[in-house]
Every structure is written in structure tokens, then in C-alpha cells.
C-alpha positions as CSV (number, residue, x, y, z in Angstrom):
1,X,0.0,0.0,0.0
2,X,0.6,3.5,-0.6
3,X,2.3,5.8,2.5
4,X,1.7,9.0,3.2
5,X,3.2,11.9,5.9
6,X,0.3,13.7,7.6
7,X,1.5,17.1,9.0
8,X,-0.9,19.4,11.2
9,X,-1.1,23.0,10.1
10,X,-3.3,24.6,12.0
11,X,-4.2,24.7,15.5
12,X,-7.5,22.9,17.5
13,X,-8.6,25.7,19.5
14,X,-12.0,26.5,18.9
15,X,-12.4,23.1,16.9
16,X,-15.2,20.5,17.7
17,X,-14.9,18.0,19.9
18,X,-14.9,15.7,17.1
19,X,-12.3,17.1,14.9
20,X,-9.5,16.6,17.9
21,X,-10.5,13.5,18.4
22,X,-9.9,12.6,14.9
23,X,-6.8,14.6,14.8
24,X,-5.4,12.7,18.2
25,X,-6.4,9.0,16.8
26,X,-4.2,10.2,13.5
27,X,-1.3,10.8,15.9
28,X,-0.6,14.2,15.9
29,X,0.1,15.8,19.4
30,X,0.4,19.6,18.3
31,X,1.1,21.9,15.3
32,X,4.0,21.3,12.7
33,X,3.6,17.3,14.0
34,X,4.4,15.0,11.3
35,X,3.4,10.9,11.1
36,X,3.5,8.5,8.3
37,X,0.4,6.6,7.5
38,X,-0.3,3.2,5.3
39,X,-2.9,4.9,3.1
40,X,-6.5,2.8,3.6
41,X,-9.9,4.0,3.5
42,X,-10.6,4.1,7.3
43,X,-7.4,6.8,7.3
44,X,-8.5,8.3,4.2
45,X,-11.9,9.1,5.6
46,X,-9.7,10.5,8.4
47,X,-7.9,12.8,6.4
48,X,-10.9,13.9,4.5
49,X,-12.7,15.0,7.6
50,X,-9.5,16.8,8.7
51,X,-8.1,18.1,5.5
52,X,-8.7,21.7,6.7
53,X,-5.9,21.2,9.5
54,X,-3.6,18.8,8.0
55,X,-1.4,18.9,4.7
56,X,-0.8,15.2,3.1
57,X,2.5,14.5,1.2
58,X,3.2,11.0,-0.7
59,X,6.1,9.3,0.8
């Protein structure tokens, strides 16, 4: 599978309850934070509902 790094952008204050979550269970603990992922749907769905905060690279 495909792998990509998931680096957060933009800050979670004033952000829903839900959106940290989501942000937390990608493994990012705070702003400039990068992970590599294995790209499948349940993280792609992730991304999606995050893409406002995040930047996604192909590694």
C-alpha cells in the first residue's frame, strides 16, 4: 500500500470536539507534527474530515 506523511497546520482551538479527536487517533500531538500513515480507507476518511488542518505528502 501506498504511504503517506500527515503534517498538522493549524491549530485545534476552537475546533469540535470531534475534529481533535480525529486529529489525536491520526497521531498528531500539536502543530508542525508530522506521522507516516499506510494509506486505507478508514485513514483516508480521516484525512478527509480533517483536510482543513492537516497537509498530506506521498512518501
Amino acid at each position: 500500500m501506498a504511504k503517506v506523511k500527515i503534517t498538522q497546520v493549524k491549530s485545534l482551538i476552537d475546533r469540535s470536539q470531534r475534529q481533535k479527536d480525529t486529529v489525536k487517533a491520526l497521531g498528531l500531538k500539536k502543530m508542525n507534527d508530522t506521522v507516516t500513515k499506510e494509506v486505507t480507507p478508514q485513514i483516508q476518511g480521516m484525512i478527509n474530515k480533517v483536510a482543513h488542518l492537516v497537509t498530506v505528502e506521498e512518501a
